[in-house]
N, C-alpha and C positions, 0 to 999 in steps of 0.2 A: 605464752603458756597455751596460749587455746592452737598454735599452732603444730606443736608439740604435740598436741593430745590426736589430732587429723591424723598425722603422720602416725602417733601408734595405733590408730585404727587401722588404718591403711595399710599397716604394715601387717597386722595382725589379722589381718581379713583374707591378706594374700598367702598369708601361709595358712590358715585353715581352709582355702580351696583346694577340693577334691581335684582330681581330674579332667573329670566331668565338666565341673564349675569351668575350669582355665578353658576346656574345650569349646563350651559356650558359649562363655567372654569373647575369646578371640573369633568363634563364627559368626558373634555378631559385632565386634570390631571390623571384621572383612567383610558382610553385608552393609553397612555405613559405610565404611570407606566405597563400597560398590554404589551405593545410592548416593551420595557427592559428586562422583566420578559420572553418573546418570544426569547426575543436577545441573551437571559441568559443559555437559555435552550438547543438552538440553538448550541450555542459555545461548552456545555459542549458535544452535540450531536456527534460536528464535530469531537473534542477531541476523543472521544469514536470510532467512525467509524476509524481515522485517526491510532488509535492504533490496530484496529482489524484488517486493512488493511497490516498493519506492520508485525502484527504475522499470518497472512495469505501468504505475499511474506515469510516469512522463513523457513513456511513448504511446501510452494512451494519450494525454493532453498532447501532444504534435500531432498524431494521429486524426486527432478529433480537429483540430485546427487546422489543418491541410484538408481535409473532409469539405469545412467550411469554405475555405478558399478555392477549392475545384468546383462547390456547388455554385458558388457564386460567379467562380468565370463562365460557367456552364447555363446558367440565367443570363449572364449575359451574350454570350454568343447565340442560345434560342432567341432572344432577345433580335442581336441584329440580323438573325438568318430571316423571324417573320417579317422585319422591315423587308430589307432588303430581296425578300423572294419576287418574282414578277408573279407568280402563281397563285398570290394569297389575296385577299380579300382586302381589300384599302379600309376599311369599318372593322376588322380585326385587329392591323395595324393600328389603326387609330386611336383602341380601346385598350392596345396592350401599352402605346406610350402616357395615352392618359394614367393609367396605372401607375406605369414609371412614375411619371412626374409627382403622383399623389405620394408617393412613397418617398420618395426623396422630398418632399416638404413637409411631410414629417418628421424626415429624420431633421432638417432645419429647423423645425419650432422645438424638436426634444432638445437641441444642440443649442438653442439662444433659450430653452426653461432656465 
């Protein structure tokens, strides 16, 4: 019954619209369906940026990881170039292996913490 009664509104709602009325129903049936269709679009936008964003941070991360790795063979080759210069100072070399060595037993007591 109570569905019955929907239906004679409904029914009776649509035939007492004007013109007018069905004109502005349906412009804003078609704005909705426009704003959906924006909703739509929008999403698959985000999707798309949200993935670019992604493969962006990873060649950042290799990026930055290779950075490290270049700076480090690059320490080391300044490294053997002061040894091995005849030009340099024997008390510079001495004070850059002491270093070394300082550093690297650290990293051995961080590595047996």
């Amino acid at each position: 019954m109570k569905n019955a009664t929907f239906v004679y509104i409904c029914v009776n709602f649509c035939v007492s619209m004007t013109e007018d009325k069905k004109k502005l129903l349906t412009d804003l049936e078609f704005r909705v369906r426009q704003i959906m269709y924006l909703c739509d679009m929008l999403k698959e936008e985000n999707s798309n940026l949200k993935s670019d964003l992604q493969t962006a941070n990873k060649h950042l991360a290799e990026a930055t990881e290779r950075l490290s790795q270049l700076n480090a063979k690059y320490n080391s080759l300044k490294m053997a170039r002061t040894i091995t210069a005849a030009s340099v100072d024997v008390n510079v070399a001495k004070t850059k292996l002491s270093k070394l060595v300082r550093e690297v037993d650290k990293c051995i007591n961080l590595l047996n913490s």
